[in-house]
C-alpha positions in Angstrom: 45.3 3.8 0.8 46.0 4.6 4.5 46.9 7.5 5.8 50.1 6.5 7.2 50.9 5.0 3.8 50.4 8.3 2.1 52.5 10.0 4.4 55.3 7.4 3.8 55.1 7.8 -0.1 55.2 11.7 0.3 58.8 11.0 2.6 60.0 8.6 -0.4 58.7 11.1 -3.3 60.4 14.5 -1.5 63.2 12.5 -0.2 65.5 13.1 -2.9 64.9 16.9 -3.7 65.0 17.6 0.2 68.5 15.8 0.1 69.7 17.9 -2.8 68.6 20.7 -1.8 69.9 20.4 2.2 73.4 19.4 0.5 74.1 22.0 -2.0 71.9 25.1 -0.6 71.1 24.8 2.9 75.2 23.2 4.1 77.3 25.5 1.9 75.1 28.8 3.2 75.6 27.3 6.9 79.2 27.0 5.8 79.8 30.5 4.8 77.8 31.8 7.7 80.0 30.0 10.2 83.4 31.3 8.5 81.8 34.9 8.9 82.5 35.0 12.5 85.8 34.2 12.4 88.9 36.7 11.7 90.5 37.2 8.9 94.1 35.8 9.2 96.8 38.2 8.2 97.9 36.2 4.8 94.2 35.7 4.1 93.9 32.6 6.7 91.3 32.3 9.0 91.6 33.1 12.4 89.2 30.7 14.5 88.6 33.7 17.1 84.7 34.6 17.0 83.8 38.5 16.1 81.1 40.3 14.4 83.8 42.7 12.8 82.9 41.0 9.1 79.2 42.9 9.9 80.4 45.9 10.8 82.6 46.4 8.2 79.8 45.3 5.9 77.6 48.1 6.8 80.1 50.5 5.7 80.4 52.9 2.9 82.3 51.1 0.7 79.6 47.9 0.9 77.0 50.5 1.7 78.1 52.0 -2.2 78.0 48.5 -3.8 74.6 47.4 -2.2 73.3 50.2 -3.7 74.4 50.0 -6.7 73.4 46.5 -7.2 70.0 47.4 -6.1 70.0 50.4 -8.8 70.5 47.9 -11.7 68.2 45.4 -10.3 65.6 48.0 -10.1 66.3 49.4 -13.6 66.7 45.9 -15.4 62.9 45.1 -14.0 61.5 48.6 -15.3 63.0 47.8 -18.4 61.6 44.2 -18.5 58.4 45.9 -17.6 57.9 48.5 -20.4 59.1 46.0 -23.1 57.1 43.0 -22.1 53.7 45.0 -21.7 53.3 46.2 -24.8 55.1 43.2 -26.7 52.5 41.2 -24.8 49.8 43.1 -25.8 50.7 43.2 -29.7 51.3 40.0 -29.6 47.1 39.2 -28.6 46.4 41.8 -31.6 48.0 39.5 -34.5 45.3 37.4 -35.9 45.4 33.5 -35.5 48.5 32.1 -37.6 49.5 35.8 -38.8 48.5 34.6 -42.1 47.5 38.2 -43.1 50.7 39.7 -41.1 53.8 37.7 -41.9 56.0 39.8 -40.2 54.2 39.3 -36.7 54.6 35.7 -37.0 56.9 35.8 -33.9 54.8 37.9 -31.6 51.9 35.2 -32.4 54.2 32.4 -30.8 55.5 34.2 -28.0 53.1 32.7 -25.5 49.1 32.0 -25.3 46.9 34.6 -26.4 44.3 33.9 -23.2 
């Protein structure tokens, strides 16, 4: 196979997934970036008069409060993830092929590969 060919297959092959992709990640992000720096109308419309005011007012306290927040749970939803999946991990390599002797850890032996 040439090398021109190959490069046409890999155009046909990531075609699609680029496509899907560009149209419902890439345009609707653009979208919502573009209405950002417009005003806000005074019945919720939009004004189409360009400002950064929508940034501004997202670095205050009120944002500021929910950012952190958001970050807090994030943070403590990983820890917790951490400390259970560790040592569930771990026991899990303990129980013996099958659990035949252990019944009870028969779910620990099929929660993943033991390598």
């Amino acid at each position: 196979m040439s090398r021109s060919g190959s490069r046409v297959e890999r155009l046909v092959l990531l075609g699609p997934g680029l496509a899907y992709l560009t149209l419902f990640a890439a345009v609707p992000v653009l979208l919502v970036l573009a209405t950002s720096l417009f005003q806000r109308g005074r019945f919720g419309g939009i004004v189409y008069e360009p400002t950064c005011d929508n940034f501004t007012r997202a670095l205050g306290p009120v944002y500021r409060e929910v950012f952190s927040g958001s970050v807090l749970i994030a943070g403590v939803t990983t820890l917790l993830a951490l400390l259970i999946g560790y040592p569930w991990r771990t026991a899990s390599r303990c129980c013996p092929a099958g659990g035949a002797r252990w019944p009870w850890c028969w779910w620990w032996c099929r929660s993943g590969p033991t390598s």
